[in-house]
C-alpha positions as CSV (number, residue, x, y, z in Angstrom):
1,X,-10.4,84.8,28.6
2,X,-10.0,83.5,25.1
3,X,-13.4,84.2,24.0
4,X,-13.7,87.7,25.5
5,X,-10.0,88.7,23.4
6,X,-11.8,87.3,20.5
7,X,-14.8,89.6,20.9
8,X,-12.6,92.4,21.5
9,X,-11.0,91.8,18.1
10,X,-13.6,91.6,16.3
11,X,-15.4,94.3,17.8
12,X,-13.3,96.6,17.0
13,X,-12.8,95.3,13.2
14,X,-16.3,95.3,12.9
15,X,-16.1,98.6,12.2
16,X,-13.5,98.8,10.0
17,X,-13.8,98.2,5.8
18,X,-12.3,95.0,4.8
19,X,-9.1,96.7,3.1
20,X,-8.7,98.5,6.6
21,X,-7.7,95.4,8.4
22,X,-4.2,95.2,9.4
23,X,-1.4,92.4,9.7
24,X,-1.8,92.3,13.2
25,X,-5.4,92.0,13.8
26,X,-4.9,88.7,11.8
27,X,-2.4,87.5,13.9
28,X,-4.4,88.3,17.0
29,X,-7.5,86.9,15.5
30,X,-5.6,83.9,14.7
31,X,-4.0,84.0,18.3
32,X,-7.4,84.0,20.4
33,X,-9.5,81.6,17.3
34,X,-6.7,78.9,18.3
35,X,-6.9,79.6,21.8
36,X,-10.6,79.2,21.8
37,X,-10.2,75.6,20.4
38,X,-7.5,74.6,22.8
39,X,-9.8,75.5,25.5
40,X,-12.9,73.7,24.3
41,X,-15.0,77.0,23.6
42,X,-16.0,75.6,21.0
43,X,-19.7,76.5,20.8
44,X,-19.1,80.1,21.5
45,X,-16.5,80.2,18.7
46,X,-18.9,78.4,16.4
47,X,-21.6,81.4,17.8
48,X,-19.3,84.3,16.5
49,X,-19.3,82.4,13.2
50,X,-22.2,81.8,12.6
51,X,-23.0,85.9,14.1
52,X,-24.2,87.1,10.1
53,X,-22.3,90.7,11.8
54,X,-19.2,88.7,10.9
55,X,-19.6,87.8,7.7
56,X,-17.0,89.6,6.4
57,X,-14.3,89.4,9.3
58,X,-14.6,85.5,8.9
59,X,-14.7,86.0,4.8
60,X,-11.0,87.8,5.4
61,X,-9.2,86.2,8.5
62,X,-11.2,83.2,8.8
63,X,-9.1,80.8,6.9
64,X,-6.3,81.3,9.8
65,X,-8.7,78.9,11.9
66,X,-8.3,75.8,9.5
67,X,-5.9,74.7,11.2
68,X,-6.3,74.2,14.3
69,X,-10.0,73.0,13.9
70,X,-8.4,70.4,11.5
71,X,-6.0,69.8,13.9
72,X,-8.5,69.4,16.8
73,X,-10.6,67.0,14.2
74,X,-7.6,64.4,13.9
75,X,-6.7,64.6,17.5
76,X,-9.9,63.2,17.9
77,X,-10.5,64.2,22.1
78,X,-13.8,65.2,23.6
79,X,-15.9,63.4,21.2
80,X,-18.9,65.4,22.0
81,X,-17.3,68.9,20.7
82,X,-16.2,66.7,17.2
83,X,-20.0,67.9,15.9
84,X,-19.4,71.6,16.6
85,X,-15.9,71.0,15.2
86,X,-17.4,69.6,11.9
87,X,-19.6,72.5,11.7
88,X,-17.5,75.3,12.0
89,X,-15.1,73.9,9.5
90,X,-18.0,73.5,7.1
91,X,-18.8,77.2,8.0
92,X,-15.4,78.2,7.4
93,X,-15.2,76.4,3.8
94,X,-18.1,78.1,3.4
95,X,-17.8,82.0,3.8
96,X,-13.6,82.2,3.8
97,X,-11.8,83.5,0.4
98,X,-11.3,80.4,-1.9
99,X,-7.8,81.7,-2.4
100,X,-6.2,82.1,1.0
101,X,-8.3,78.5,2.4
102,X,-6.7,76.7,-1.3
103,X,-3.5,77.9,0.3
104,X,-4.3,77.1,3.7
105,X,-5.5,73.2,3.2
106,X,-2.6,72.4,0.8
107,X,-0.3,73.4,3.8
108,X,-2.1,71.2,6.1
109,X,-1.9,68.3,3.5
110,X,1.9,69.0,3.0
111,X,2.4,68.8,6.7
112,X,2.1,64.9,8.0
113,X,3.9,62.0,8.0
114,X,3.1,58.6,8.0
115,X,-0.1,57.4,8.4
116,X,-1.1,60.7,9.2
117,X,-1.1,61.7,5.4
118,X,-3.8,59.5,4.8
119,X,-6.5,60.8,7.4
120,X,-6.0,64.2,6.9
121,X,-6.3,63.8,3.0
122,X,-9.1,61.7,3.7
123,X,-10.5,64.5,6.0
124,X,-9.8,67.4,3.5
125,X,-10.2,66.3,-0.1
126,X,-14.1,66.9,0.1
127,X,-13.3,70.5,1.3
128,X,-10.6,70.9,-1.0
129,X,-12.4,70.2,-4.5
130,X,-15.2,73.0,-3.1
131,X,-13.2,75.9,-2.7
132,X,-11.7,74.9,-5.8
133,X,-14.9,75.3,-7.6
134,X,-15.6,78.0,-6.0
135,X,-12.2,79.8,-7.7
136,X,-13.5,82.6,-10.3
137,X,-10.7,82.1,-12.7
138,X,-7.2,80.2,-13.0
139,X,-8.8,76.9,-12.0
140,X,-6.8,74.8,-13.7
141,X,-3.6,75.9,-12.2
142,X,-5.2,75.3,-8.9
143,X,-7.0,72.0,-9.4
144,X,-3.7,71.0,-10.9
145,X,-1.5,72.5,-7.7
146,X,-3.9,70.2,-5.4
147,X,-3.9,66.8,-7.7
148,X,0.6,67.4,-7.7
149,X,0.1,68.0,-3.7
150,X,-1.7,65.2,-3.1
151,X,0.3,62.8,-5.6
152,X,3.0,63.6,-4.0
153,X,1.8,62.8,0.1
154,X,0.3,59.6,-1.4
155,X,3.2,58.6,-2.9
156,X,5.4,58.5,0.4
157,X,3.0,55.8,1.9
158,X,4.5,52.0,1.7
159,X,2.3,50.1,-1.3
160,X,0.8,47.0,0.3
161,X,1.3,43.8,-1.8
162,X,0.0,41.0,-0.5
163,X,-3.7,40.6,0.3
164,X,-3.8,40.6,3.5
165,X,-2.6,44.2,3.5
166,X,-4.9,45.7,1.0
167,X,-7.2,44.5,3.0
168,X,-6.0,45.9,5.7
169,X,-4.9,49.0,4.4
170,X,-2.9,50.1,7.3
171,X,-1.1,53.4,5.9
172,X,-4.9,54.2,4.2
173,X,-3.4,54.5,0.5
174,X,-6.2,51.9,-1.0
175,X,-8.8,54.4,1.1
176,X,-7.2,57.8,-0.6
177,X,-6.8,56.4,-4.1
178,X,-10.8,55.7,-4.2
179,X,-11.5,59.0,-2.6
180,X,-8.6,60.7,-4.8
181,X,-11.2,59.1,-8.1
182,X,-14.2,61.0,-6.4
183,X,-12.2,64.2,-6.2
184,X,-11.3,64.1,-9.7
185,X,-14.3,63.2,-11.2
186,X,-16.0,66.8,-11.8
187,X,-12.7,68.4,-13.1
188,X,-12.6,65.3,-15.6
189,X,-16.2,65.7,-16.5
190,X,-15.6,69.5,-17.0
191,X,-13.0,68.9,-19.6
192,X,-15.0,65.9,-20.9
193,X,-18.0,68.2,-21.7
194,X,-16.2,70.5,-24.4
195,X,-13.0,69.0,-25.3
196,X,-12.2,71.8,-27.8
197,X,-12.8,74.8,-25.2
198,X,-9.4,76.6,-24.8
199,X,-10.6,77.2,-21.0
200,X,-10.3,73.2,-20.4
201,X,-6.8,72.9,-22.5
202,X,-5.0,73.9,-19.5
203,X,-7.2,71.3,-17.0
204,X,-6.8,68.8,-19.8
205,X,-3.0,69.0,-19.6
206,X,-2.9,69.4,-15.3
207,X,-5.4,66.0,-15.7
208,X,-3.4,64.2,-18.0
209,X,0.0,64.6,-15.5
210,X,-2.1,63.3,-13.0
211,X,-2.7,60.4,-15.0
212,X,0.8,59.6,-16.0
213,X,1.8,60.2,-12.0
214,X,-0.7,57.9,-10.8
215,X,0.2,55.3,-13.4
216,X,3.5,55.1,-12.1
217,X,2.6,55.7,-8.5
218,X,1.4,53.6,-7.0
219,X,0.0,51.5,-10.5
220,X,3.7,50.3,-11.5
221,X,4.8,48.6,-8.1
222,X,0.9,47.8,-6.8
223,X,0.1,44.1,-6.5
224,X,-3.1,43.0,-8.4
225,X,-5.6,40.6,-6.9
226,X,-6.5,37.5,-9.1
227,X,-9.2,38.8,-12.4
228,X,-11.0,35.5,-11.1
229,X,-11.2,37.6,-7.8
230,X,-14.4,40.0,-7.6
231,X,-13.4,43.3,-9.2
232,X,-14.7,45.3,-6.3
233,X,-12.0,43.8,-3.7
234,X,-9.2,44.9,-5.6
235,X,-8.6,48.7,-5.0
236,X,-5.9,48.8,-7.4
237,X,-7.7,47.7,-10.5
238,X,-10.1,50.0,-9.8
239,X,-8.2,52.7,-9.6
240,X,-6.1,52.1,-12.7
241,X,-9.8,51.4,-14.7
242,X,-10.9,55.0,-13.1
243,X,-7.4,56.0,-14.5
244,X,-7.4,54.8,-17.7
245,X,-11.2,55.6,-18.2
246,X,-10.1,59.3,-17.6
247,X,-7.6,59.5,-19.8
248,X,-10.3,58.2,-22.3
249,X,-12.8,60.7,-21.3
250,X,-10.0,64.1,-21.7
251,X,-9.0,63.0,-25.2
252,X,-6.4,60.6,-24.7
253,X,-7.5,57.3,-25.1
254,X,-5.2,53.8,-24.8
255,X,-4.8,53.4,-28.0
256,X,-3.7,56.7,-29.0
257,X,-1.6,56.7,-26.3
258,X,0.3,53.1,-26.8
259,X,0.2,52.5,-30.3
260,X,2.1,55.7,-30.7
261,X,5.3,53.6,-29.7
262,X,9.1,55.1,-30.0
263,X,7.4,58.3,-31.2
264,X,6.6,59.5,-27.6
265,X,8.7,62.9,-28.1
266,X,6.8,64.3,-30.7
267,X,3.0,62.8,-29.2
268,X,3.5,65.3,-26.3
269,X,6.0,68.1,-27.5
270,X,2.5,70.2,-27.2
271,X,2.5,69.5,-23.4
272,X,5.5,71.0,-21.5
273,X,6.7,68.4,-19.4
274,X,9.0,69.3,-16.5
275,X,12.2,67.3,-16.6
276,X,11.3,65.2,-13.5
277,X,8.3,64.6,-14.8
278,X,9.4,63.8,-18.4
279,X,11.7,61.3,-16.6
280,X,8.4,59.2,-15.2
281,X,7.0,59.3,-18.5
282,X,8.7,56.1,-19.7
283,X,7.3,53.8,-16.7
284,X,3.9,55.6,-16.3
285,X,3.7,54.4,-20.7
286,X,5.3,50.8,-19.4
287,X,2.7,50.7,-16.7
288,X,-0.3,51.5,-19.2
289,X,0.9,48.9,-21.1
290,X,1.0,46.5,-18.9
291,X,-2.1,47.6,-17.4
292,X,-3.8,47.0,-20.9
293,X,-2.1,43.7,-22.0
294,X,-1.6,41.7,-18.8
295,X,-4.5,43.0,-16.6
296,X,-7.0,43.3,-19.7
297,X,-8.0,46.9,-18.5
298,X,-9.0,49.0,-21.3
299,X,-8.4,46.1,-24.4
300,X,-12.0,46.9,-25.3
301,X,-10.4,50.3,-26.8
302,X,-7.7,49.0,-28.9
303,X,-8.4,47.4,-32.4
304,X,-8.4,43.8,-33.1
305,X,-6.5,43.8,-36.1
306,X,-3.4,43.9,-35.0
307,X,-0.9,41.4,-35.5
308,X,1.1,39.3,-32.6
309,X,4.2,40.7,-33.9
310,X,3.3,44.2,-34.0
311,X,2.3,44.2,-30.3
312,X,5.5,42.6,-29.6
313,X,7.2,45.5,-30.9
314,X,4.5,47.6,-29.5
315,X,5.7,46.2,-25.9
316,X,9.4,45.9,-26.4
317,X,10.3,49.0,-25.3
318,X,8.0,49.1,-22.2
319,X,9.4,45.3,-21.4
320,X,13.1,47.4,-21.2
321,X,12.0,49.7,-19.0
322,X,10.3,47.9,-16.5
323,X,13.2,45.0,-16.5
324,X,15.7,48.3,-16.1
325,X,13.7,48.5,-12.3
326,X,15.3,47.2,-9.3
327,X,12.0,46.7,-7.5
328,X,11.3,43.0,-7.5
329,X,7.2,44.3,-8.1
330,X,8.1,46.3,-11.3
331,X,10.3,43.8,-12.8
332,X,8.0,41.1,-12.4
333,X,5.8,42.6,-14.3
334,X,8.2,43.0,-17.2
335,X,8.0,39.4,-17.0
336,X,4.5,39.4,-17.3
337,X,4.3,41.7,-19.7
338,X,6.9,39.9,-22.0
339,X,5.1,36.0,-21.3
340,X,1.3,37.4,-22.4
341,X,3.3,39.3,-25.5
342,X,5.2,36.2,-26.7
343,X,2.6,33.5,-25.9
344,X,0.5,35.6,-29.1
345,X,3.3,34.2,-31.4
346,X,3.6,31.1,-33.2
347,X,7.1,29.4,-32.6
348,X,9.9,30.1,-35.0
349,X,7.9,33.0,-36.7
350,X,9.8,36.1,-35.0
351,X,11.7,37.5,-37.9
352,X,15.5,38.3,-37.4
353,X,15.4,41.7,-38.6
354,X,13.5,42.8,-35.4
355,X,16.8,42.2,-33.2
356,X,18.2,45.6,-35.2
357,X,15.5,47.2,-33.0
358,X,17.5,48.1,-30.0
359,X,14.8,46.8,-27.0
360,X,15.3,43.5,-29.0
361,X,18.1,43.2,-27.7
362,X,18.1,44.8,-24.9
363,X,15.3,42.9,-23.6
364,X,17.0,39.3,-23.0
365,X,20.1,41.2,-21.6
366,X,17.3,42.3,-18.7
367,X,16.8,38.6,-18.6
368,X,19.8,38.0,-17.8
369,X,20.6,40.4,-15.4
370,X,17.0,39.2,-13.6
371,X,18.5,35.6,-14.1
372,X,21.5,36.2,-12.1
373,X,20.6,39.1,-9.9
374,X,17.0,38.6,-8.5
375,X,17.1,37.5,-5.0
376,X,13.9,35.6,-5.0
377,X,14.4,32.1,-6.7
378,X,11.1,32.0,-8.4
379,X,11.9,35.3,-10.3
380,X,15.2,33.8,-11.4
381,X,13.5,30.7,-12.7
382,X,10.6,32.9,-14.3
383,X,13.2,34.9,-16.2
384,X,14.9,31.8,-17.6
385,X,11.5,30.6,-19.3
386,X,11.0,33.7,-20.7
387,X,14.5,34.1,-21.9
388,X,13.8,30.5,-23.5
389,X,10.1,31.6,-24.6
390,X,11.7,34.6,-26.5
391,X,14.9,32.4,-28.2
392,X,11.7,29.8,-29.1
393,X,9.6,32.1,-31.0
394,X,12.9,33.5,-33.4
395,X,13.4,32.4,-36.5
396,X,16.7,30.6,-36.8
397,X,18.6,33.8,-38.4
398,X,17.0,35.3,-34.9
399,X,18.2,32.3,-32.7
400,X,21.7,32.6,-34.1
401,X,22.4,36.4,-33.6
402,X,20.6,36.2,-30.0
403,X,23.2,33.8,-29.4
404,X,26.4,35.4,-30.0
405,X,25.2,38.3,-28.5
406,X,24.7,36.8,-25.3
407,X,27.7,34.8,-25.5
408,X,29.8,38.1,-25.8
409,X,27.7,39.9,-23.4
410,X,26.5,37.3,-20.2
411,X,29.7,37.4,-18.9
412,X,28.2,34.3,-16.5
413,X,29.2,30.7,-17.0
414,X,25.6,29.4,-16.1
415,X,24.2,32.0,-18.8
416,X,27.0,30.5,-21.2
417,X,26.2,26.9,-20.4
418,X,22.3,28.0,-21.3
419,X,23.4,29.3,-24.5
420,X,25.2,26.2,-25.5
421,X,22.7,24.0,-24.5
422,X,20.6,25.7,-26.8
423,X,22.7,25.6,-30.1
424,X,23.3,22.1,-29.5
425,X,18.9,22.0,-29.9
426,X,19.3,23.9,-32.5
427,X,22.0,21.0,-34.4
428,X,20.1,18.5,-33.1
429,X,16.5,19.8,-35.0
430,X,18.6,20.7,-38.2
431,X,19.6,17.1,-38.4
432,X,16.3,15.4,-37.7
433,X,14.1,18.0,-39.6
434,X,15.2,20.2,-42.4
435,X,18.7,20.9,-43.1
436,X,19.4,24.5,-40.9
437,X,22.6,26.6,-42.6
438,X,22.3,28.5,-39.6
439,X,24.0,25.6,-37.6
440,X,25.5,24.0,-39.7
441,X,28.7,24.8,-42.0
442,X,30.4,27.9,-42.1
443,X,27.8,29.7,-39.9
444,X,28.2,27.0,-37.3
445,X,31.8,27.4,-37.4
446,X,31.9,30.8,-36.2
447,X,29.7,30.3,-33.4
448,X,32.0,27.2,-32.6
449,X,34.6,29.9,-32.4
450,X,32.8,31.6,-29.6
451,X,32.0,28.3,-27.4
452,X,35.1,26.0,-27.8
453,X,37.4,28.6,-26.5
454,X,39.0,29.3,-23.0
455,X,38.3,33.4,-22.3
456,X,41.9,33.4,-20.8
457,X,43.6,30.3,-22.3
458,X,45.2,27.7,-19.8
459,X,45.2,30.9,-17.4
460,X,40.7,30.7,-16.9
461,X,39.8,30.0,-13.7
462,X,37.8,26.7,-14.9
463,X,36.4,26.4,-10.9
464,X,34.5,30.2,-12.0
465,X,33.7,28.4,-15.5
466,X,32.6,25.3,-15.2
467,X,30.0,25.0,-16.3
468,X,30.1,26.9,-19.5
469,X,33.6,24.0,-20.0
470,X,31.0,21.2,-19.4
471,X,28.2,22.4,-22.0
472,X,31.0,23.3,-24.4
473,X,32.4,19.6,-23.7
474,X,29.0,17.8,-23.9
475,X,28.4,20.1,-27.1
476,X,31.8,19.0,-28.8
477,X,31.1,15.0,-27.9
478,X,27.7,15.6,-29.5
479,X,29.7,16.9,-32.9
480,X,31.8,14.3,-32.4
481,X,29.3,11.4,-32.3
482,X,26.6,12.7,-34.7
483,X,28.9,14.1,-37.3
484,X,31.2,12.1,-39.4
485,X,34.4,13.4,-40.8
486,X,33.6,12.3,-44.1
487,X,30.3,14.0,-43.9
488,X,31.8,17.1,-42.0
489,X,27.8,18.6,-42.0
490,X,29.0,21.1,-39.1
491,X,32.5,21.8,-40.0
492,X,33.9,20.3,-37.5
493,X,36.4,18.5,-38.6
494,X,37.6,21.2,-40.9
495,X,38.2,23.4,-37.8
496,X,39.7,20.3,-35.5
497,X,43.2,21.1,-35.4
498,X,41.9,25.3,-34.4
499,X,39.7,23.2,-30.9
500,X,42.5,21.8,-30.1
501,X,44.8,24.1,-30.2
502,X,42.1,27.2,-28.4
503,X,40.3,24.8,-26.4
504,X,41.4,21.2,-25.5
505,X,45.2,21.8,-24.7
506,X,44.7,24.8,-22.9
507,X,42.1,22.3,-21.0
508,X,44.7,20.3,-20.0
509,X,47.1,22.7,-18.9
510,X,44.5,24.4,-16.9
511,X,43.6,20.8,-15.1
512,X,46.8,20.2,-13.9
513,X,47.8,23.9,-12.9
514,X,44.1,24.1,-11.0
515,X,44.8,20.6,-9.7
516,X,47.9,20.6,-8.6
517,X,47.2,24.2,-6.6
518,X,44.0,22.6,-4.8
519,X,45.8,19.1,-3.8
520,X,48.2,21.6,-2.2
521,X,45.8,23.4,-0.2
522,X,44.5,20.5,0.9
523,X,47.5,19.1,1.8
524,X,48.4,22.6,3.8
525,X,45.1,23.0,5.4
526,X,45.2,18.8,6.7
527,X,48.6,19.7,8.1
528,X,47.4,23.0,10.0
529,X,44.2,22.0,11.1
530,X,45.6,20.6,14.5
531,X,47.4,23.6,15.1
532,X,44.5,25.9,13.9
533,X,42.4,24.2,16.4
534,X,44.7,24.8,19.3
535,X,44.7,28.7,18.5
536,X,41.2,29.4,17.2
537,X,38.5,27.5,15.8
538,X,38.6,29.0,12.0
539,X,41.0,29.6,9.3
540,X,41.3,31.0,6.2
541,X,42.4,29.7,2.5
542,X,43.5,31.5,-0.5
543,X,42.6,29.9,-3.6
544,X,43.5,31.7,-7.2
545,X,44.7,34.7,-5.8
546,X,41.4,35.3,-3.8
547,X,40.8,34.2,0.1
548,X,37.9,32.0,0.9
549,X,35.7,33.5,4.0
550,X,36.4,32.5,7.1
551,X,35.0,28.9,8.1
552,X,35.6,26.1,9.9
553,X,38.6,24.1,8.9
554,X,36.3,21.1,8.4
555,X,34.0,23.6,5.8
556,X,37.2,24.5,4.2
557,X,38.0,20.7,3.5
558,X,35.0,20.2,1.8
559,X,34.9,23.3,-0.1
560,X,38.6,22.2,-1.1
561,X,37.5,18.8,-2.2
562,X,34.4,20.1,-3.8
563,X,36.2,22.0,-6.1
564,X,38.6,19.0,-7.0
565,X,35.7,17.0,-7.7
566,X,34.5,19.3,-10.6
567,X,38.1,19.1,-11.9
568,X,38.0,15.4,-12.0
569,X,34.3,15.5,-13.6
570,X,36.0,17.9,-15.9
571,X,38.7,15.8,-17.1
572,X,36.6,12.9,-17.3
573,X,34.5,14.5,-19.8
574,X,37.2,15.5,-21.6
575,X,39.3,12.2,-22.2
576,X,35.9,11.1,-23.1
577,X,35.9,13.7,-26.1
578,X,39.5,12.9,-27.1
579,X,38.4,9.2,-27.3
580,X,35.7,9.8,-29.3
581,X,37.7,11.9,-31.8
582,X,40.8,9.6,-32.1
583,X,38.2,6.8,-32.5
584,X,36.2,8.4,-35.3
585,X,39.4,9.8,-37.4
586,X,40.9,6.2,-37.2
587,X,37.8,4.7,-38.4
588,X,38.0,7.0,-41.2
589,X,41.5,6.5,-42.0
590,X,40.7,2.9,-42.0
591,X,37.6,3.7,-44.8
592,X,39.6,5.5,-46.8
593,X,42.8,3.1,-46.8
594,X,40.2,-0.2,-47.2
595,X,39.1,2.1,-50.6
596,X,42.6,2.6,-51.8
């Protein structure tokens, strides 16, 4: 029945003129075409095409078919039709209007979900770059409508990470991205062959958004195989080579591209970016560059006279906005990024001046935030190195402004205690190596103002900050022991009775207050317990002004008695300190009355 309505369509438009045919013998032609497919007449639908009487009926209305043959090609039933399939939607490609089957396969490519999206791209992009060649005009708007389409379908699939799921490729993305190369090749060669043609300007500028898109999707989060791995088992590298080679090949090669750094604005004012898109332009740059410096793709483009320092800054700002990520894949390589940049510098040699660059700054406050925030352990302990890799290669000017700024900016006790740590280094080396006026004397001083201090006075909750207390503590016995009040190198005894006063009584006070309040919950929670146990089996404890979660009475015990432990540890250090100081201002009381 289907087959005979079809012939009775196109019977009657046989006759007809092409600009005679009317909206609803394409909707009947449609109607029956799909019908003939559902009810496997395949052959005798692929007869009336191929019928050379029907040229020009198929040329018009035959595009209506493409779907539903590509639909009956991913359903994949009754294998032996699949041929006939093939062949009529080879036939249809063929003889149909370029326009109307663009139209019609970008539909079908929009359609799907899942891993859907990658067999029928996979299925169509062959067809698809065709009937774009065969356009007569506006081809880059087209060829440029199809790359956005696409981008935008591949970028919903998951990007596998480990290798196990490249390898097996499960949602197809590692398939489409080689096949998506292959489909881009002629339009890149096109533009490739005369540069300078205004008919290729447009094509340039639809292949260079391409480029930037697929730099950030999927390039920026992929995982990349081991370089000691072969180069052909790694999907990803290969696609970002094919990506960075085309940018090459349209007139936009890495260098010019990179070393054009915090002048991005005025490199592509010429090129009308929509705001979305403008948006991705900052990681699609931060994934070249990382591409380039950590993955080695494309060095043998950029010149080799340029100095460790300069590709520092070159990175800097690409370092920000990959740290600025939340995904642990894009941050990590910010990470990377920032280790192979550093590791080109010779310790010490980073001048100060460069932390007025804002991304010099900016940069170890990412650290931080990866430091403290990141989940994953290993990430936490990869930002610490680096944040100790950058403070190494500073100069000491550099050392000391990094660390007030992070002192005023961490706003985390373990950061703090990091910071400490490291000016106490910093002492240490002037002492045994040249003399440093950086940390020692009036400089020192202030930055002694910054650590020896309680942020709220007697009122800090010293449980919260304990740990920057204990590296400001081991810190002040260190100034105490190395430095003689006679000598006074640091300043510290100049600035004695000021510690005291901001730092050591308000100590005190805080020990007792925080002390007495956890020997009473203690007490409280030893007397409840029995009863708690009769009425349910967990309680709950306030301690400085904020409850403890729920747990076991016993938990809450040891939490309790934790806490008092760090207190005592606390004060220990502290008489210690005190000690030391009444010791050493005795002894020089005693020198200077013995000289009298």
């Amino acid at each position: 029945m289907a087959v005979e309505e079809l012939q009775c369509i196109i019977k009657r438009c046989q006759i007809l003129e092409e600009h005679d045919f009317k909206e609803e013998d394409f909707g009947l032609f449609q109607l029956a075409g799909q019908r003939c497919i559902e009810d496997g007449y395949i052959n005798q639908l692929l007869e009336i095409i191929q019928d050379e009487k029907n040229k020009t009926i198929i040329k018009t209305m035959g595009w209506n078919l493409v779907g539903p043959v590509v639909r009956c090609l991913l359903r994949g039933r009754e294998e032996d039709k699949r041929e006939e399939c093939f062949l009529i939607f080879d036939l249809l490609v063929k003889l149909c209007n370029p326009k109307e089957l663009l139209l019609g396969l970008l539909e079908l490519i929009e359609e799907p979900s899942g891993k859907q999206i990658s067999q029928i791209i996979l299925l169509l992009l062959q067809p698809l770059q065709t009937v774009i060649q065969k356009l007569p005009n506006n081809k880059a708007y087209s060829a440029g409508l199809a790359l956005s389409t696409l981008w935008s379908q591949l970028s919903l699939l998951p990007v596998p990470h480990s290798e196990e799921q490249i390898q097996a490729d499960d949602y197809g993305l590692c398939q489409c991205c080689r096949a998506l190369i292959e489909f881009t090749k002629p339009f890149v060669a096109e533009v490739a062959s005369d540069k300078e043609d205004p008919a290729n300007t447009k094509l340039k500028d639809e292949l260079l958004k391409f480029c930037f898109k697929s730099l950030k999707c999927p390039l920026l989060t992929a995982q990349f195989l081991e370089q000691s791995e072969e180069v052909g088992n790694d999907p990803f590298r290969c696609f970002a080579s094919e990506i960075i080679g085309f940018l090459s090949q349209i007139g936009y090669p890495v260098p010019q591209i990179i070393l054009n750094h915090g002048r991005k604005k005025r490199t592509w004012d010429y090129l009308e970016f929509e705001e979305e898109e403008d948006r991705q332009l900052a990681d699609s740059v931060a994934a070249l560059t990382y591409l380039v410096f950590v993955q080695g793709i494309g060095t043998d483009q950029l010149p080799m006279v340029l100095s460790p320092s300069y590709l520092l800054q070159l990175n800097m700002e690409h370092i920000e906005v990959l740290l600025q990520r939340t995904e642990q894949s894009v941050y990590s390589k910010g990470l990377e990024l920032l280790e192979t940049s550093l590791l080109r510098l010779e310790d010490n040699s980073l001048c100060y001046q460069y932390l007025e660059i804002k991304s010099f700054l900016a940069v170890p406050q990412g650290l931080v935030k990866v430091m403290t925030l990141c989940p994953i352990e290993t990430l936490r302990k990869t930002g610490l190195a680096m944040l100790q890799l950058y403070i190494d290669k500073l100069d000491s000017q550099g050392k000391y402004t990094l660390f007030r700024c992070l002192l005023n900016t961490s706003n985390h006790s373990g950061v703090e205690a990091f910071v400490i740590q490291n000016i106490k280094n910093q002492i240490d080396l002037s002492y045994k190596k040249t003399h440093n006026r950086w940390f020692a004397g009036a400089q020192l001083t202030s930055l002694l103002d910054l650590v020896l201090s309680l942020p709220e006075g007697a009122e800090t909750d010293l449980l919260q900050n304990s740990d920057r207390i204990m590296a400001s503590l081991n810190l002040l016995r260190y100034l105490v022991i190395k430095d003689n009040e006679d000598d006074n190198q640091t300043g510290l005894w100049t600035e004695l009775g000021k510690i005291e006063n901001n730092f050591l009584q308000p100590l005190h006070v805080g020990l007792n207050m925080s002390k007495a309040h956890y020997e009473a919950e203690i007490k409280n929670s030893q007397q409840n317990s029995q009863a708690a146990s009769m009425c349910k089996s967990v309680c709950s404890v306030t301690v400085g002004g904020e409850e403890i979660p729920t747990m076991p009475p016993e938990m809450q015990l040891k939490v309790l008695h934790s806490a008092l432990f760090t207190f005592d540890l606390i004060e220990s250090v502290l008489a210690r300190v005190e000690e030391l100081i009444e010791i050493k201002s005795k002894s020089t009381s005693e020198e200077n009355a013995g000289m009298k």
